[in-house]
GUKOLSE-595351 format. One record per residue (C-alpha): residue number from 1; residue in one letter; y, x, z. Coordinates in nm, 2 decimals, always signed. Each point is the difference from the previous one (the first is absolute). Last residue first. Layout:
% residues N
   nr  rest       v       u       w
  NUM     A       Y       X       Z
...
//
This chain:
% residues 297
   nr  rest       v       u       w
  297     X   +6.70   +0.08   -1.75
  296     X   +0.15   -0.19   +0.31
  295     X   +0.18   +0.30   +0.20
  294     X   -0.17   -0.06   +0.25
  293     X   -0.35   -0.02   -0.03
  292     X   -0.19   -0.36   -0.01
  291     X   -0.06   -0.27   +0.27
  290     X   -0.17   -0.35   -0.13
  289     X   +0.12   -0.33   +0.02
  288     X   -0.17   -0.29   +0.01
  287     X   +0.16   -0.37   -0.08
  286     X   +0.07   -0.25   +0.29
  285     X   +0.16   -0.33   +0.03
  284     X   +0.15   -0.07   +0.36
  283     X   +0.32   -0.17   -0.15
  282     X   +0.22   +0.29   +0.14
  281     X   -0.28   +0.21   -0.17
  280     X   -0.30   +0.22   +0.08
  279     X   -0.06   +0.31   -0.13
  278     X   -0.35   +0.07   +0.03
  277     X   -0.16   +0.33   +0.06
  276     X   -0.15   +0.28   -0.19
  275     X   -0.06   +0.38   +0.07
  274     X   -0.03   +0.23   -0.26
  273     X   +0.21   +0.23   +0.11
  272     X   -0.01   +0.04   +0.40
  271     X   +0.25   -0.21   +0.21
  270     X   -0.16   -0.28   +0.15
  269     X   -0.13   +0.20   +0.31
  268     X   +0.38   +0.09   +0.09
  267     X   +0.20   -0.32   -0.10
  266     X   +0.12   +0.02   -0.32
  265     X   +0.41   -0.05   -0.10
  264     X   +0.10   -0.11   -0.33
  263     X   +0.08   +0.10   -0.35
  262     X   -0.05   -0.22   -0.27
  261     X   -0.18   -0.04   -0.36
  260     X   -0.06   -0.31   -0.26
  259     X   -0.14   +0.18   -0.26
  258     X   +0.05   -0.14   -0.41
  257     X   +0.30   +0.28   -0.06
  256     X   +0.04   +0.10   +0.39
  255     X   +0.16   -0.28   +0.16
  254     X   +0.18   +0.04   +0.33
  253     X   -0.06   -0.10   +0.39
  252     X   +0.15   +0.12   +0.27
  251     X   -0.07   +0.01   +0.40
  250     X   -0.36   -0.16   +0.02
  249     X   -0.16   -0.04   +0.33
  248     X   -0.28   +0.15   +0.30
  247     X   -0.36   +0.02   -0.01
  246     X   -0.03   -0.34   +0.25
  245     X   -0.40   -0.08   +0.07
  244     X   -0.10   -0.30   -0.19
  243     X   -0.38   +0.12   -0.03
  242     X   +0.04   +0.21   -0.25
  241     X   +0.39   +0.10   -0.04
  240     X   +0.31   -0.22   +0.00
  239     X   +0.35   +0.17   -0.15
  238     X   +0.28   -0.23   +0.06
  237     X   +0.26   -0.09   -0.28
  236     X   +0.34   +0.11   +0.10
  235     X   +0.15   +0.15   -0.34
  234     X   -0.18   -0.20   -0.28
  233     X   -0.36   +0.03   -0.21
  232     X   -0.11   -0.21   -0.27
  231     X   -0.34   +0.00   -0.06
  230     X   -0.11   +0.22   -0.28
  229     X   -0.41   +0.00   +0.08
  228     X   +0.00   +0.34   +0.16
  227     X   +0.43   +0.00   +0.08
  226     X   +0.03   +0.34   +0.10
  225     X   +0.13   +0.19   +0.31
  224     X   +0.16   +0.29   +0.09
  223     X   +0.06   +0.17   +0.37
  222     X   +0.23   +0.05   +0.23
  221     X   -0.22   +0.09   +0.34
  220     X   -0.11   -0.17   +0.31
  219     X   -0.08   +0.11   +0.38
  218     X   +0.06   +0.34   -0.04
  217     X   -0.21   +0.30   +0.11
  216     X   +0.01   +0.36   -0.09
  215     X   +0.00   +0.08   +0.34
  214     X   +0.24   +0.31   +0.04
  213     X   +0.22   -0.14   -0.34
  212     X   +0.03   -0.37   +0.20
  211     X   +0.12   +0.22   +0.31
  210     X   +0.25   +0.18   -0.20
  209     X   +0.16   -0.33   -0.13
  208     X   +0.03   -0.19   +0.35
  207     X   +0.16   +0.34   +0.12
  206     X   +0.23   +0.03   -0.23
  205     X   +0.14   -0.34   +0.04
  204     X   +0.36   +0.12   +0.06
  203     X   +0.01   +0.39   -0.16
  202     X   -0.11   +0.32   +0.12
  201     X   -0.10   +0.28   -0.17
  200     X   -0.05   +0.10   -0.44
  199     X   -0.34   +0.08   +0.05
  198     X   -0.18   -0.34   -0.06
  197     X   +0.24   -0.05   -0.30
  196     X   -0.04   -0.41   -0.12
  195     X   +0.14   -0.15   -0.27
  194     X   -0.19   +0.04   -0.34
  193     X   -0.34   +0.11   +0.12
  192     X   -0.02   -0.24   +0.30
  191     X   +0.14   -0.31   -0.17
  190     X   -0.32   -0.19   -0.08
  189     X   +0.16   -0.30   +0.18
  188     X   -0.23   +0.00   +0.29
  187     X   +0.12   +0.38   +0.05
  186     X   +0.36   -0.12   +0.05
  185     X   -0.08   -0.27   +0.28
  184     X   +0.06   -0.34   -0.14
  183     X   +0.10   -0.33   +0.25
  182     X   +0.37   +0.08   -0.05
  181     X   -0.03   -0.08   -0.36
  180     X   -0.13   +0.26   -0.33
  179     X   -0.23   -0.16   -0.26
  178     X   +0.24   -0.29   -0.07
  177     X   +0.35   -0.01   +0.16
  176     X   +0.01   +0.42   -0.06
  175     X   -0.20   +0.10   -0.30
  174     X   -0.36   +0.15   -0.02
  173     X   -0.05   +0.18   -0.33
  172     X   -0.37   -0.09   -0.12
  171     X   +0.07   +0.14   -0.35
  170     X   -0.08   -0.34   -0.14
  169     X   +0.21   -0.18   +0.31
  168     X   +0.30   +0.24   -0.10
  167     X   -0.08   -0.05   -0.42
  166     X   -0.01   -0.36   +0.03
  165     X   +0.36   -0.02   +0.29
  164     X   +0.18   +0.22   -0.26
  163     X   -0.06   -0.19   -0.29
  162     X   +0.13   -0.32   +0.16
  161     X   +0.27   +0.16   +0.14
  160     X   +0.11   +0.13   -0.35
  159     X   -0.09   +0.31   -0.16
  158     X   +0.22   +0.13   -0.26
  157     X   -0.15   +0.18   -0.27
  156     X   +0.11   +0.32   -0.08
  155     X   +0.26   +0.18   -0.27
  154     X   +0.28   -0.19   -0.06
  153     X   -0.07   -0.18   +0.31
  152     X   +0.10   +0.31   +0.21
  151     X   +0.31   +0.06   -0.16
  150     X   +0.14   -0.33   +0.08
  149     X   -0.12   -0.07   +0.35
  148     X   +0.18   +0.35   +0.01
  147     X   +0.32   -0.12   -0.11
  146     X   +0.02   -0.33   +0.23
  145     X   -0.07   +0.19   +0.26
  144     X   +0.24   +0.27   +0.00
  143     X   +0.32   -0.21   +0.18
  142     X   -0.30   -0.05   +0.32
  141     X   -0.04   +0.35   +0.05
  140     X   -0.35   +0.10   -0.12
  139     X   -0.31   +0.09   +0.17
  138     X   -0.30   +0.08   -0.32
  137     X   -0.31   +0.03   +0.17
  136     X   -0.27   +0.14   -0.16
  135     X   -0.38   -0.01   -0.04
  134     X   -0.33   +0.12   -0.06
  133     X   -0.28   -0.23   +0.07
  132     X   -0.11   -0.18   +0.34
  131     X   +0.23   -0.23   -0.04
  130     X   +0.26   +0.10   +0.23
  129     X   +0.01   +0.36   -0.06
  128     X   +0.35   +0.13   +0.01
  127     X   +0.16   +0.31   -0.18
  126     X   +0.39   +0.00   +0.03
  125     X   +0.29   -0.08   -0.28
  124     X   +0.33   +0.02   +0.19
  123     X   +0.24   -0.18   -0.29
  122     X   +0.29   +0.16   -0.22
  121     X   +0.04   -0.19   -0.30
  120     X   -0.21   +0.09   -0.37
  119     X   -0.31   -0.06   +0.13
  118     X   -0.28   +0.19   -0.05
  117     X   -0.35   -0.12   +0.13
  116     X   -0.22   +0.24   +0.25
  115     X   -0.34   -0.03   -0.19
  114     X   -0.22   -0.29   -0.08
  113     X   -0.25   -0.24   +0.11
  112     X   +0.25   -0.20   +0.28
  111     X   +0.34   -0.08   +0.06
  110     X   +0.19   -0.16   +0.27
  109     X   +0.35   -0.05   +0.01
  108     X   +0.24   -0.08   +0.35
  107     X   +0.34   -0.08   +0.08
  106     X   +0.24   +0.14   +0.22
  105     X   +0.30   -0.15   +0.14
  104     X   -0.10   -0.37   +0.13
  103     X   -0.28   +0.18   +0.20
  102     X   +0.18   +0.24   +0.17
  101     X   -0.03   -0.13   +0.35
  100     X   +0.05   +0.32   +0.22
   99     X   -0.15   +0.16   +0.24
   98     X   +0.16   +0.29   +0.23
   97     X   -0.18   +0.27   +0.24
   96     X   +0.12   +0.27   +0.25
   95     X   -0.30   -0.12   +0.22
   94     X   +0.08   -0.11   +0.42
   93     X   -0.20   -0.34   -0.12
   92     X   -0.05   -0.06   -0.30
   91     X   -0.33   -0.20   +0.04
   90     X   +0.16   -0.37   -0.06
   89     X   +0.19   +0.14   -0.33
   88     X   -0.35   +0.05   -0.22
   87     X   -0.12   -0.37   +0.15
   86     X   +0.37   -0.13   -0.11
   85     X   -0.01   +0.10   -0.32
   84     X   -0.38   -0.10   -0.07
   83     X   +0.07   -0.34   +0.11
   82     X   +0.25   -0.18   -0.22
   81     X   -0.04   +0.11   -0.35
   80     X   -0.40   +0.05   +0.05
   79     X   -0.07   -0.27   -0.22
   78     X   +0.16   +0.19   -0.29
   77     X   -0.31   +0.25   +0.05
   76     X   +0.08   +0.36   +0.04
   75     X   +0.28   +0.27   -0.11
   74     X   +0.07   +0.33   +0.21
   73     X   +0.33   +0.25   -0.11
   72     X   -0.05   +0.31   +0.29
   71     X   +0.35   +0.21   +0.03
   70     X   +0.18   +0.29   -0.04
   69     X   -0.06   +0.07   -0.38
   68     X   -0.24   -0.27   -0.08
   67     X   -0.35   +0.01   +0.14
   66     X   -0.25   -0.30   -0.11
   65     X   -0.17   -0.25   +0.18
   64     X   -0.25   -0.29   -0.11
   63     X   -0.05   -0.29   +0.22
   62     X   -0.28   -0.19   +0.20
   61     X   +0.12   -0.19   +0.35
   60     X   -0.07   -0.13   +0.32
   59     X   -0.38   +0.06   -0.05
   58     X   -0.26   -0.04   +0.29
   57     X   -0.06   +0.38   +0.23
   56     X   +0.01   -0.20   +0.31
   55     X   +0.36   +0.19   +0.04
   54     X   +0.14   -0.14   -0.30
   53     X   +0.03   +0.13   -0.30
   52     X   +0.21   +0.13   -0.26
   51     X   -0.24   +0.09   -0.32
   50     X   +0.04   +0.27   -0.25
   49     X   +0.03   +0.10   -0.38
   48     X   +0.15   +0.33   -0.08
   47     X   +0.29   +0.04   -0.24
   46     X   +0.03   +0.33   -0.27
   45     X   +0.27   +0.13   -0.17
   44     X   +0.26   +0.02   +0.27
   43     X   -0.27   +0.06   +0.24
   42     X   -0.24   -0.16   +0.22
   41     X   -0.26   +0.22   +0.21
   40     X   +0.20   +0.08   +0.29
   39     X   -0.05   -0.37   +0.07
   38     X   -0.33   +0.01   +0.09
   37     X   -0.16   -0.30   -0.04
   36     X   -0.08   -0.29   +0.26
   35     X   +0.37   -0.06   +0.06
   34     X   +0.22   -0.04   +0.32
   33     X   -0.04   +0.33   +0.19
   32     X   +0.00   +0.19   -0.34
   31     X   +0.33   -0.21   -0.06
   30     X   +0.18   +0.10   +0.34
   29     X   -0.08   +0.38   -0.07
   28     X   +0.15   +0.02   -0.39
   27     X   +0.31   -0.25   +0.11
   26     X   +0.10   +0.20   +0.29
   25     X   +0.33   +0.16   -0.16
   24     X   +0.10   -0.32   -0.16
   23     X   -0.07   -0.26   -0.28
   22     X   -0.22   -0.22   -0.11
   21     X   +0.02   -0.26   -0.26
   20     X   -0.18   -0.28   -0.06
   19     X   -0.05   -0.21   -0.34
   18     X   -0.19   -0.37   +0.02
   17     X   -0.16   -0.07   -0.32
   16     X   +0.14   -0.22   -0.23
   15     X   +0.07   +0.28   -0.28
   14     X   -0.35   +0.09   -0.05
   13     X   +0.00   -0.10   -0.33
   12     X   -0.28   +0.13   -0.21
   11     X   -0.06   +0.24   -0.29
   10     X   -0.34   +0.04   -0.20
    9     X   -0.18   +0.22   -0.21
    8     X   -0.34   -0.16   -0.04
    7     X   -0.27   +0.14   +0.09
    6     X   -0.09   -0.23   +0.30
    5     X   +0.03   -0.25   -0.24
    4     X   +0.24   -0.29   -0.09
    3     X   -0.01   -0.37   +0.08
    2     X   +0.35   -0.19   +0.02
    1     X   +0.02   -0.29   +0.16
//
């Protein structure tokens, strides 16, 4: 795997993700009622992160959307292939709305620390923060790939899935299959700042997500974590506080030069920085861990 630094200028494939578009007169008002952002917000140089969710206010979905021309062009996680079409088309109702599967056309580029590349084929090159950095997305037809792969590793490092997944768990970026599942409510995930528009109006789950922001409650939190005495850590470990009480679980684990670190959800009580637990094994060994600011210095 290659290790590179949040300074680094880097480019990523995105390509695998799963690529919606909308069409149709409606398509601005249906997605507001869909999405935790406000749509009116995307442009065609600049996408807006959201969630779909469900009417308990727990995650269907996390994606990126962008305008383009006549139409809304969303990506999210390649897990979401089979569901997230079908939960967009199961609320059009009486709306002048279309959504197409475009994922085998358009492909996807990531890049990071540096300005708007140039490339020498026509590409939509739009301003997307998905590291918590400065970024762009490069959306391609499928014939320019090849070419712009090309271009961009003459001048950055690529950064491979293994790369990716250290610096998402270092910048505490929660991803769908890991951090985000049916089970998460968007403000668990640290996602209120990034996804959510209390003015923008109604949406499914709005009310769930308005009534966490009136008490200022929630019942556990994303947080990191580090290895005190460098046990190994691993997705799924339980978290047991003083006295044997249940603190909640590890979602991803990653290694931080000589620091074992992960993300993982605290119960509320456990939460605070500072705090320390165990992390207890499938074999039922256990090694402390210790919570820490997110992102992990």
């Amino acid at each position: 795997m290659a290790q590179f630094g949040l300074t680094d200028p880097l480019f990523f494939d995105l390509s695998t993700r799963v690529k919606l578009r909308i069409t149709g007169a409606d398509r601005v008002r249906f997605l507001n009622g869909q999405i935790t952002n406000d749509i009116r917000k995307a442009t065609e140089t600049s996408a807006v992160e959201a969630c779909v969710l469900t009417a308990k206010g727990k995650i269907d979905a996390h994606l990126f959307v962008y305008v383009e021309a006549e139409s809304f062009l969303l990506d999210a996680d390649p897990a979401l292939q089979s569901s997230l079409q079908a939960r967009l088309e199961r609320y059009i109702i009486a709306d002048d709305v279309e959504i197409a599967d475009v994922t085998g056309q358009l492909f996807i580029f990531h890049i990071i620390n540096r300005d708007a590349p140039a490339i020498s084929v026509s590409a939509k090159i739009i301003s997307a923060n998905r590291f918590e950095v400065p970024g762009y997305d490069i959306w391609c037809d499928a014939n320019q790939r090849d070419q712009i792969r090309a271009e961009l590793a003459n001048e950055l490092r690529f950064c491979d899935d293994g790369c990716a997944e250290q610096l998402r768990v270092k910048q505490g970026i929660p991803r769908w299959g890991r951090e985000l599942t049916g089970d998460i409510i968007p403000v668990e995930a640290n996602l209120e700042q990034r996804c959510i528009d209390y003015e923008k109006g109604c949406y499914i789950g709005q009310e769930v997500i308005s009534r966490m922001k009136m008490s200022g409650q929630r019942n556990k939190q994303l947080c990191g974590l580090i290895s005190v005495n460098k046990t190994a850590l691993a997705p799924g470990m339980r978290l047991i506080a003083t006295g044997g009480k249940d603190a909640g679980w590890i979602t991803s684990t990653t290694q931080d030069r000589e620091q074992q670190i992960a993300l993982g959800f605290v119960k509320r009580g456990f939460n605070s920085v500072g705090s320390r637990m165990d992390a207890l094994s499938a074999e039922n060994a256990r090694g402390p861990v210790e919570v820490v600011d997110l992102p992990f210095p």
